[in-house]
MIVEXBA-936768 format. One record per residue (C-alpha): residue number from 1; residue in one letter; x, y, z. Coordinates in steps of 0.001 Angstrom, whole numbers, plus 500000, padded with zeros to 6 digits. Layout:
N
<node k="NUM" r="A" u="X" v="Y" w="Z"/>
...
//
This chain:
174
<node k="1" r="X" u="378354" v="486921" w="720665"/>
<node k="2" r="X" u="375587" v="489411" w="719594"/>
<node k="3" r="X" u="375161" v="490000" w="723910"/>
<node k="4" r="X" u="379077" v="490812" w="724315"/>
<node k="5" r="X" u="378557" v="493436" w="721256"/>
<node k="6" r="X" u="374998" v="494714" w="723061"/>
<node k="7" r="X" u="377281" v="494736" w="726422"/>
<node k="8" r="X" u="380307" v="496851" w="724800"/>
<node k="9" r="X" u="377625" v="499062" w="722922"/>
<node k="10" r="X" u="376034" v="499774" w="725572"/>
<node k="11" r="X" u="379387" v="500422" w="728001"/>
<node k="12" r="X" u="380175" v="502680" w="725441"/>
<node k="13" r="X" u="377125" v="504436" w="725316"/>
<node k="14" r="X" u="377334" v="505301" w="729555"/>
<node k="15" r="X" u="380786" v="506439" w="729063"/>
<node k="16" r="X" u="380123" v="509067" w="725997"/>
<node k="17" r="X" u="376683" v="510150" w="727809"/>
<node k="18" r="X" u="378837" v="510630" w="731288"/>
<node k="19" r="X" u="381575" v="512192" w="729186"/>
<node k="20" r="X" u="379471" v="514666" w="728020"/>
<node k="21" r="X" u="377001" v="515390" w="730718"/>
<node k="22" r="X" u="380280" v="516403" w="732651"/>
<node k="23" r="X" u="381328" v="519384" w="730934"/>
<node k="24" r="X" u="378428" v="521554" w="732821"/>
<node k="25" r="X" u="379309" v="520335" w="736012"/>
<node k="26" r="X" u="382900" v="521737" w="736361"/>
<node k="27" r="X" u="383833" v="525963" w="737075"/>
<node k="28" r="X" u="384615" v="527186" w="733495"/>
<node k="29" r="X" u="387993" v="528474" w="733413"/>
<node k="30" r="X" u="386539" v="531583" w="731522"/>
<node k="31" r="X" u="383753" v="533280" w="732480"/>
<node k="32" r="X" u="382135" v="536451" w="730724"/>
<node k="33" r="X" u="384967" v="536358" w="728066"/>
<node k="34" r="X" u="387776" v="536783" w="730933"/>
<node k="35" r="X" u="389990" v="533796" w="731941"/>
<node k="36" r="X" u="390150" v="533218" w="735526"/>
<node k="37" r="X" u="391229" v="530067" w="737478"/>
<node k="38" r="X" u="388256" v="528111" w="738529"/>
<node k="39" r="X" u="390131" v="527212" w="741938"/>
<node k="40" r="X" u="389183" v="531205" w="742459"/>
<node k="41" r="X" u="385575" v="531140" w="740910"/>
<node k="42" r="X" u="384676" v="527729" w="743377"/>
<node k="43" r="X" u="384660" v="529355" w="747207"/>
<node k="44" r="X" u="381425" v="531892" w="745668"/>
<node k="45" r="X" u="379668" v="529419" w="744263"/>
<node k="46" r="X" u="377430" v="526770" w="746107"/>
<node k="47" r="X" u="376276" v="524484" w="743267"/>
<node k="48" r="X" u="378309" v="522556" w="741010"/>
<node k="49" r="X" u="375573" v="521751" w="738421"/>
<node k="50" r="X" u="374890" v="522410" w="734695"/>
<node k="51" r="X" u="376703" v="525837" w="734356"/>
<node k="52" r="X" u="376005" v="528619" w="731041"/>
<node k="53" r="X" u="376059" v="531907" w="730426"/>
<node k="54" r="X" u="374128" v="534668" w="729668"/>
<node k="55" r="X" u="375902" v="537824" w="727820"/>
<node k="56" r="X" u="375453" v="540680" w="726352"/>
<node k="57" r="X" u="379052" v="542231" w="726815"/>
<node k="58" r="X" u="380403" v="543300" w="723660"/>
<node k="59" r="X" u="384031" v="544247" w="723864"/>
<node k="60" r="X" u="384476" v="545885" w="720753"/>
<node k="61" r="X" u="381513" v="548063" w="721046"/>
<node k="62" r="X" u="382223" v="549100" w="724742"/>
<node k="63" r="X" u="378705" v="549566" w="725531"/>
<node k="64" r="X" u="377387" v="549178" w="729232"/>
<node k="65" r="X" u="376029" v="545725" w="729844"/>
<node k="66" r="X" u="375345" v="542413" w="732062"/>
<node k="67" r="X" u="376640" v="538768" w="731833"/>
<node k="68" r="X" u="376090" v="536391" w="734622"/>
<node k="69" r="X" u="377401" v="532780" w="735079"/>
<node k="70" r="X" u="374178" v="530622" w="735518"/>
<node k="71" r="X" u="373811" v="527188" w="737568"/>
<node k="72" r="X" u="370711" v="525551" w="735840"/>
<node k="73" r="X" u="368403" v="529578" w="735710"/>
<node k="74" r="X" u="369786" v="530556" w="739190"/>
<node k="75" r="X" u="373012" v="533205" w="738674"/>
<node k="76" r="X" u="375369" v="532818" w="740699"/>
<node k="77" r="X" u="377644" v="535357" w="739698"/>
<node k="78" r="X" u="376251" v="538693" w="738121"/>
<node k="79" r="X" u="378876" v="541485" w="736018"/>
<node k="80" r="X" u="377947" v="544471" w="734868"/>
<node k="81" r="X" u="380657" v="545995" w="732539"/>
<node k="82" r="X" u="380107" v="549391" w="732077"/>
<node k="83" r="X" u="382325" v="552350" w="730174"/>
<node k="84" r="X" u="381791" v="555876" w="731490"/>
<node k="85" r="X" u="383032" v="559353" w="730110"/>
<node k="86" r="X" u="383681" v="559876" w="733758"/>
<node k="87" r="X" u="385343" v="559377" w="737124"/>
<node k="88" r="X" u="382366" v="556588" w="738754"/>
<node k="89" r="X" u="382549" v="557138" w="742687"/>
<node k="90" r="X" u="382074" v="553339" w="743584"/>
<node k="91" r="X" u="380428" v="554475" w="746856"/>
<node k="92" r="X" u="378056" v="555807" w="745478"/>
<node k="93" r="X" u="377112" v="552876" w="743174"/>
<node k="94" r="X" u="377762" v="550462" w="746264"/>
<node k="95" r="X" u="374953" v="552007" w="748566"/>
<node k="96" r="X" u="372823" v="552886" w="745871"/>
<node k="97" r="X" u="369445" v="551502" w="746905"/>
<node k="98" r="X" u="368741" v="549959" w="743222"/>
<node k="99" r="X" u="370097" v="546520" w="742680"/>
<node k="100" r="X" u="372673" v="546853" w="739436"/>
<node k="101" r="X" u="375853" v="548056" w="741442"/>
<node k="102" r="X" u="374566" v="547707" w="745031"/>
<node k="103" r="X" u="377478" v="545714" w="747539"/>
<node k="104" r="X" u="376471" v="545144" w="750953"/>
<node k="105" r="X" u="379101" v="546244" w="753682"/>
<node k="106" r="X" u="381618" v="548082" w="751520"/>
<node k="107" r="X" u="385176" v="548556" w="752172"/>
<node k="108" r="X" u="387622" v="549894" w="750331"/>
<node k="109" r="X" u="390678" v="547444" w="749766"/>
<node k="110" r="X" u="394271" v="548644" w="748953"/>
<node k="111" r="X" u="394815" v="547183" w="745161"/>
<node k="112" r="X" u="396520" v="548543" w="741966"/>
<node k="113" r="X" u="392824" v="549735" w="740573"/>
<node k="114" r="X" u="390256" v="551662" w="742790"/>
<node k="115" r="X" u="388407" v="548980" w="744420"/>
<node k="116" r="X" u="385445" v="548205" w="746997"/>
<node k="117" r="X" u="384503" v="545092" w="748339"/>
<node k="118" r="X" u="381607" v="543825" w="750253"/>
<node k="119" r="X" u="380064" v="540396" w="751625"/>
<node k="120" r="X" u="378369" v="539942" w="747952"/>
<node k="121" r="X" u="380102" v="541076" w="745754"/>
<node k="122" r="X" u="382939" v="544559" w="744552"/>
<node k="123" r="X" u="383449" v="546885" w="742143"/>
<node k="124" r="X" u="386336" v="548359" w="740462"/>
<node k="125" r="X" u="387252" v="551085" w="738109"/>
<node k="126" r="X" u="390155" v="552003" w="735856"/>
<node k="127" r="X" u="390928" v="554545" w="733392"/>
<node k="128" r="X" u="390638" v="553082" w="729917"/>
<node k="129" r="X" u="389748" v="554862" w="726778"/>
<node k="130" r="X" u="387651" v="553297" w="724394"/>
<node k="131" r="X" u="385144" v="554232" w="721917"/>
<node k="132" r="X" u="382725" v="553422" w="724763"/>
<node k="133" r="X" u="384270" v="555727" w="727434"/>
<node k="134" r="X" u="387586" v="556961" w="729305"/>
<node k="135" r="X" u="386774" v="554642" w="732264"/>
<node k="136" r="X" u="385879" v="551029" w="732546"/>
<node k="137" r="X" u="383765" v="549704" w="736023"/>
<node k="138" r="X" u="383380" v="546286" w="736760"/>
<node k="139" r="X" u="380414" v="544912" w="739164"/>
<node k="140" r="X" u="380957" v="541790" w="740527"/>
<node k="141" r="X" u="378010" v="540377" w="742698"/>
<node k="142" r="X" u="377057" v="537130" w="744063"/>
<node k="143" r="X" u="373648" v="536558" w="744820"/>
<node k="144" r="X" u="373657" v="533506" w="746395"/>
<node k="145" r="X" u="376057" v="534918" w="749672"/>
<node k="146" r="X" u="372893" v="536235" w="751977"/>
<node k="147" r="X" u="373674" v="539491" w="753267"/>
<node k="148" r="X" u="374729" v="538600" w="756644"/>
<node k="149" r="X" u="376757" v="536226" w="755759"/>
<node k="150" r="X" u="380363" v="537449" w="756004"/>
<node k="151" r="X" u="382530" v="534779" w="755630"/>
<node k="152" r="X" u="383202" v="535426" w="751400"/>
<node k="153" r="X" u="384627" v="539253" w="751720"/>
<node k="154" r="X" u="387970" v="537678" w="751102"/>
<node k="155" r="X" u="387150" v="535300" w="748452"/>
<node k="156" r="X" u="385702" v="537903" w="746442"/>
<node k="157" r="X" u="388146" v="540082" w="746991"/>
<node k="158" r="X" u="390793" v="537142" w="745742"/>
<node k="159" r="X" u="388751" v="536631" w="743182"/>
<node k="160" r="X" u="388102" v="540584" w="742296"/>
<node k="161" r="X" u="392159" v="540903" w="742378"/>
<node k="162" r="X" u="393057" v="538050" w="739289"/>
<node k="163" r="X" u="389438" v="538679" w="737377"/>
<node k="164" r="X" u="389528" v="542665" w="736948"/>
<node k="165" r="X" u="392920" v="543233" w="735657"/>
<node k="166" r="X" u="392318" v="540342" w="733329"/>
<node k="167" r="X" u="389554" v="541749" w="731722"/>
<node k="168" r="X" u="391719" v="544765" w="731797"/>
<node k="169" r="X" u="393978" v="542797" w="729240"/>
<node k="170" r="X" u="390829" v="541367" w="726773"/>
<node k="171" r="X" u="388814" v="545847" w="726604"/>
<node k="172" r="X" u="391497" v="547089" w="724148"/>
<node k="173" r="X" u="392417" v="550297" w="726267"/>
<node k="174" r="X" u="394183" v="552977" w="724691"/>
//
């Protein structure tokens, strides 16, 4: 008797560890405050393992600042949100030789919001007063697509076309 109950205990105890341990390993179907469909978040990233986030994005405040989706301390997806008093000319920001905007390859892409998109990552911009700004940019940048590596322009792009007007919906524009 007192095996079957160590037995069950201890069946019990696997499940509710593997249960748990679980969570981590699947895409979040949020990510930096903005829902998104995981089935769009999967193609950019390669590992499947222990995923978190790291934020300092404050809506309400609208103040310029990064979040990234981390597997384990590697990120493998990077944001910068950022409200401006100005038009941003995502160029600009895209071949800028500093690494907080920079896209490799950029292309422009026909889309409801001025957008660029590159083999690592895009950018977009919108008008959208806030106490922050009368323009909201979004940099989206994978760091784990090497920069010859072309084959994810139009998975970011998918992914750049559901996640930007989405976090559209959760700034508060006015």
């Amino acid at each position: 008797m007192n095996a079957r109950r160590i037995l069950v205990v201890l069946l019990l105890s696997i499940l509710a560890f593997s249960c748990t341990s679980s969570t981590g390993h699947e895409i979040p179907k949020a990510i930096c405050g903005t829902p998104v469909d995981p089935a769009l978040t999967r193609p950019l990233v390669n590992a499947a393992d222990d995923f978190h986030e790291f934020t300092r994005v404050e809506r309400s405040k609208a103040i310029t600042a990064p979040c990234a989706l981390l597997e384990g301390r590697d990120p493998v997806l990077e944001f910068r949100f950022s409200w401006d008093d100005t038009k941003t000319d995502l160029m600009y920001l895209a071949l800028d030789t500093g690494t907080i905007s920079r896209v490799t390859e950029p292309r422009s892409i026909d889309f409801a919001y001025k957008t660029i998109v590159g083999t690592d990552g895009a950018i977009s911009t919108t008008p959208c007063k806030t106490d922050g700004g009368d323009y909201f940019t979004l940099t989206v940048q994978v760091p784990q697509i090497g920069l010859m590596d072309h084959t994810h322009r139009k998975d970011i792009e998918k992914f750049m076309r559901a996640y930007f007007p989405a976090t559209i919906k959760t700034l508060g524009c006015r």
